[in-house]
Each structure stands twice: as structure tokens, then as C-alpha cells.
C-alpha positions as CSV (number, residue, x, y, z in Angstrom):
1,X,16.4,19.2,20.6
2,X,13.1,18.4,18.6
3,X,15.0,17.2,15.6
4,X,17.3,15.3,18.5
5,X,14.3,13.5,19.4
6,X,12.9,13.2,15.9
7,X,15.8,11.5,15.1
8,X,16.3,9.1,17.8
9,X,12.1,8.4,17.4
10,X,12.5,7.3,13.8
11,X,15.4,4.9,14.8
12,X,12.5,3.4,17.4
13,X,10.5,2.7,14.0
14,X,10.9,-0.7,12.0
15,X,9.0,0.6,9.2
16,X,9.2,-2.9,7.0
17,X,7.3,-2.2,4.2
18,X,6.5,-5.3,3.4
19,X,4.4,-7.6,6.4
20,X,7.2,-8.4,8.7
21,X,6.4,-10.5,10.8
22,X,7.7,-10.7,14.4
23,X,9.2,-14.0,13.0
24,X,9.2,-16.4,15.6
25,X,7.7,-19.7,15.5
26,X,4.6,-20.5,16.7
27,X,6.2,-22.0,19.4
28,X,8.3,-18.9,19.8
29,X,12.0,-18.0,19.1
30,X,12.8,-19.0,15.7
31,X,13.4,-16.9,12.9
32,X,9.9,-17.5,10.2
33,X,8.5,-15.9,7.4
34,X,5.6,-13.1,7.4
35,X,2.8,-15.1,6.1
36,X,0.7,-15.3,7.9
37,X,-0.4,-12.1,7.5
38,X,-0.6,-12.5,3.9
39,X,-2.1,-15.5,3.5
40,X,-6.0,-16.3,3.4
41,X,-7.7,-17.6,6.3
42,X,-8.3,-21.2,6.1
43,X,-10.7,-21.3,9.1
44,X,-12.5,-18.2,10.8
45,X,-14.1,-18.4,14.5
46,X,-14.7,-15.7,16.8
47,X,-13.1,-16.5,18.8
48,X,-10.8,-19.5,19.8
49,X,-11.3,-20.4,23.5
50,X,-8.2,-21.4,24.8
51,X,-7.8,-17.3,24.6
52,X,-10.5,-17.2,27.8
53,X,-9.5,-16.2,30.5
54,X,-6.9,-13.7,32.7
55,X,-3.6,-13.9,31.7
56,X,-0.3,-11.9,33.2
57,X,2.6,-11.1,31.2
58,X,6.0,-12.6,32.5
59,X,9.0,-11.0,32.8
60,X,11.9,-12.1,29.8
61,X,15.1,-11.3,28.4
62,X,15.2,-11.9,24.4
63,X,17.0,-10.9,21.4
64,X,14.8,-9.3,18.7
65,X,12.8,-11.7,16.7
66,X,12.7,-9.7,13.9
67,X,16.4,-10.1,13.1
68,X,16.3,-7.2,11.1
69,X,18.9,-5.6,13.9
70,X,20.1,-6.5,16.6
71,X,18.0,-5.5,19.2
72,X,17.7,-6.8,22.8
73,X,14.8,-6.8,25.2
74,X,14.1,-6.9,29.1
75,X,11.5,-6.6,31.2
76,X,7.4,-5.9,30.9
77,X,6.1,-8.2,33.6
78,X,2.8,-7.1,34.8
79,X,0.4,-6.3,32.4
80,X,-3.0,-8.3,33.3
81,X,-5.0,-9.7,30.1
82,X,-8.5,-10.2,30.6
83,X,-10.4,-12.0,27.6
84,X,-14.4,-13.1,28.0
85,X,-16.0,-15.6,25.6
86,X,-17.1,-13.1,23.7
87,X,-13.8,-11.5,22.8
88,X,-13.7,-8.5,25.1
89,X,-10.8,-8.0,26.2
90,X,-9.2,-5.4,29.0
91,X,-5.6,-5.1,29.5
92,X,-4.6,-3.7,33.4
93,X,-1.3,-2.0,33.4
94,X,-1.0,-0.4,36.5
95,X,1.3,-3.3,37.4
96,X,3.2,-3.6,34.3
97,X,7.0,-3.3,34.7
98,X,9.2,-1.6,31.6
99,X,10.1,-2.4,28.6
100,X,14.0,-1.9,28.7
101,X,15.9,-2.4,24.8
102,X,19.6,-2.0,23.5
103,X,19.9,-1.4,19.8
104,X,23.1,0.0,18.3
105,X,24.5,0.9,21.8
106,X,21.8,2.4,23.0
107,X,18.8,2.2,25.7
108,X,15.4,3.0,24.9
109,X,12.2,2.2,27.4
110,X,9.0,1.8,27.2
111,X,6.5,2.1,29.5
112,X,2.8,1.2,29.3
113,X,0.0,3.2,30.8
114,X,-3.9,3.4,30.9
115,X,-6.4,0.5,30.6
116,X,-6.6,-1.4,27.0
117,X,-10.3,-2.4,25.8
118,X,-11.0,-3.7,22.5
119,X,-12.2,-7.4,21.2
120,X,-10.4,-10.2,19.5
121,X,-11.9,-12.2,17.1
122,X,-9.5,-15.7,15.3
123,X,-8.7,-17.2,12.4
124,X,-6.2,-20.0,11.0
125,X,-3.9,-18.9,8.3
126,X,-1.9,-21.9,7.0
127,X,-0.5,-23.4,10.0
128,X,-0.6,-20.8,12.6
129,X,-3.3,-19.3,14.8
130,X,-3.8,-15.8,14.6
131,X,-5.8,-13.2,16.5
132,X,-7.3,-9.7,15.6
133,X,-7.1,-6.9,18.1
134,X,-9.3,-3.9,17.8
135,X,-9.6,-1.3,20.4
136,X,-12.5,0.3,21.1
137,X,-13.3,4.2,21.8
138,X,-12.5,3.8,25.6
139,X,-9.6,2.2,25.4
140,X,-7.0,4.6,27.0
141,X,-3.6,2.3,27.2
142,X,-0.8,3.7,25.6
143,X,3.1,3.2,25.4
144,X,5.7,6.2,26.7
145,X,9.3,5.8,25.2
146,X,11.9,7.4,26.4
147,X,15.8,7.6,25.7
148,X,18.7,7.3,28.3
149,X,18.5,10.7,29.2
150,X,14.9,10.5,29.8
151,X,13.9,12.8,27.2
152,X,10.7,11.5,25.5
153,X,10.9,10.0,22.0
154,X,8.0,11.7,20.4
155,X,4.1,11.6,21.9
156,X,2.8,8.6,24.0
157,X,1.7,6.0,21.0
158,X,-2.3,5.0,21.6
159,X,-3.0,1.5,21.0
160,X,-4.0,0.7,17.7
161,X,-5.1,-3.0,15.4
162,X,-3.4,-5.3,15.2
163,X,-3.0,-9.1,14.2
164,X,-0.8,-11.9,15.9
165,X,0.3,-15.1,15.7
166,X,-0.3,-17.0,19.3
167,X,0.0,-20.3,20.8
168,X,-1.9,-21.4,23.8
169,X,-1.8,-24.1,26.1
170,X,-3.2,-24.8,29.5
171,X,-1.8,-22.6,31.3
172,X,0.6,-20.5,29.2
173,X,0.1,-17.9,26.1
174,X,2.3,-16.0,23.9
175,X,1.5,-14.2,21.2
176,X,4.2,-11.8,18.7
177,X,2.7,-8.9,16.1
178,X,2.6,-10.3,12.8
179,X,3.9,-6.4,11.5
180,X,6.1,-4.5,13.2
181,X,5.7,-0.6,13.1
182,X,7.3,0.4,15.8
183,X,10.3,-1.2,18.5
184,X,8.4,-2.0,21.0
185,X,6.3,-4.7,18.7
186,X,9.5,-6.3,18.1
187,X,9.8,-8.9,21.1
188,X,7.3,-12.0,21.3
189,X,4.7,-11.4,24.5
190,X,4.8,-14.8,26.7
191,X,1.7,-14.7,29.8
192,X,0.6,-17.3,32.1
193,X,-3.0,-17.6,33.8
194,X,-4.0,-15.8,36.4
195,X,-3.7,-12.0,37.4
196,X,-1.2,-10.4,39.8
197,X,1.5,-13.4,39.7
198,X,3.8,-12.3,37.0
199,X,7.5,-13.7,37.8
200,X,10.0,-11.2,38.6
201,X,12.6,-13.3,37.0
202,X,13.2,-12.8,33.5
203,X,13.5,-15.4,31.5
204,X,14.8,-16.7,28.3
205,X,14.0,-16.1,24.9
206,X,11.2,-18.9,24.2
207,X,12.2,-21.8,22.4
């Protein structure tokens, strides 16, 4: 059973080696290049602040933007993002609903638990707008995948750093990884301000 789950963990990984990047537009959806992790910041701030604010995470239904397999996602309404104009950030998840994906006839989910703390600092590489994540000591969130039998796929996955392309207006935020080590990085994140309202509709795969 432990090399079952080994197995079926390591198909869970998208180990690119080089930066893959979620690959949609900043706009969300389209297929794009990774880089904007690779290329030099143009213009650094600490913190852009159309990021302020409490933003929920929606509900969606989207293929994978990675487009490295076809992989398709549903669900994770809930999850409350709370950002200061400092860049602190907390992340509430006892709302948040699971992640839910198909790849190569299969059903994984994922399910987020604890409370995420870290800051976020910005910067513009070429044409997008990218954030830094880093959690700090106390942040306790982490991600619980399991398989359709239920059997877990390995340990619950801590958060860790990470950078992402976002776009923001009033109102709305999305965001997508700009590497992805692991399935559940692969769909792009869209929010909406305010805490607590999160549509239980999914919706389409931005555009």
C-alpha cells in the first residue's frame, strides 16, 4: 500500500524542471510562457496596493493551465485572504470548499486546512505583476490530498514560497503560481472582495 500511494503521490507532482509557469495570461486562461519568473524585475515596491484588502476565493471549474496534461479542476470556494498595507497577510480556511481534479481518469482532492500567515512583497517583471509569498513560523495552513478511495497521497503539504503572476481590479483578484511543484498549483486562483461571500457556483475558466 505505501508504494500504492507513493506511486499515485508522484503522479500528483508536475515536477517541470524548468520555471513552468501556471501559463495563463495575466488576464487568466491563455496558454503563456514562464517568464516571468525568470526575467529581472523592472520595478520593485513592497507592496502594490490594489492587493489590500479581504478577498474570498470563488468557486470555478477550469481545465489545467499548465497544458502540460490534461487536468481538470472544481471547486475551492472559501478560503478568506486577508492582506494589510504592510503585506501581512492571513489566509482563513475553515470555510474553504475542496479542490476536486481529474487527470488520466482519475479523481484526486485536496483539501486545505489551518490558518496561512506570511507577507507579500511586488514587483514588475516585463509585463506582468508578480507577488512574493513567504510564510512565516506560525503559519499552520496546509493542503491534504487524497485519492478516490480516500487513502491519503503522502503527508499534508505545509505551505511554502512562492511567486505569482496576479491581476487586480476593483473588486476582483486572481493570481496563478508562476512554478508548479505539485497538482494542486496547477489551476489559476480567481477571489472577489470581501470575506464570507464566496459563490457556490462554479464558474468558468477565466478568459
Amino acid at each position: 500500500m505505501e508504494d500504492l500511494i507513493e506511486a499515485r503521490s508522484a503522479r500528483l507532482v508536475i515536477a517541470l524542471a524548468t520555471s513552468a509557469a501556471l501559463a495563463v495570461a495575466a488576464c487568466g486562461g491563455s496558454a503563456s510562457s514562464p517568464t516571468a519568473a525568470a526575467s529581472p524585475a523592472t520595478s520593485a515596491a513592497p507592496l502594490d496596493a490594489c492587493l489590500v484588502g479581504t478577498w474570498t476565493a470563488v468557486g470555478q471549474t477550469q481545465n489545467s493551465p499548465a497544458n502540460d496534461e490534461d487536468i481538470t479542476y472544481k471547486g475551492g470556494a472559501g478560503e478568506v485572504f486577508t492582506i494589510d498595507a504592510n503585506g501581512a497577510v492571513t489566509i482563513d480556511t475553515h470555510a474553504a470548499k475542496p479542490v476536486v481534479f481529474v487527470s488520466a481518469g482519475e479523481t484526486f482532492t485536496a483539501t486545505v486546512a489551518g490558518t496561512g500567515r506570511g507577507t507579500l512583497t511586488t514587483a514588475t517583471l516585463g509585463t506582468n505583476r508578480v507577488f512574493y509569498f513567504k510564510p512565516s513560523a506560525d503559519d499552520t495552513r496546509a493542503t491534504h490530498s487524497v485519492d478516490s478511495t480516500g487513502a491519503e497521497l503522502g503527508p499534508p503539504r505545509p505551505d511554502s514560497a512562492f511567486s505569482a503572476v496576479y491581476t487586480c481590479a476593483p473588486g476582483r483578484l486572481t493570481f496563478y503560481k508562476t512554478a508548479v511543484n505539485y497538482m494542486i498549483d496547477g489551476p489559476i486562483v480567481e477571489l472577489t472582495a470581501g470575506s464570507g461571500h464566496a459563490s457556490s457556483t462554479e464558474r468558468p475558466t477565466p478568459s
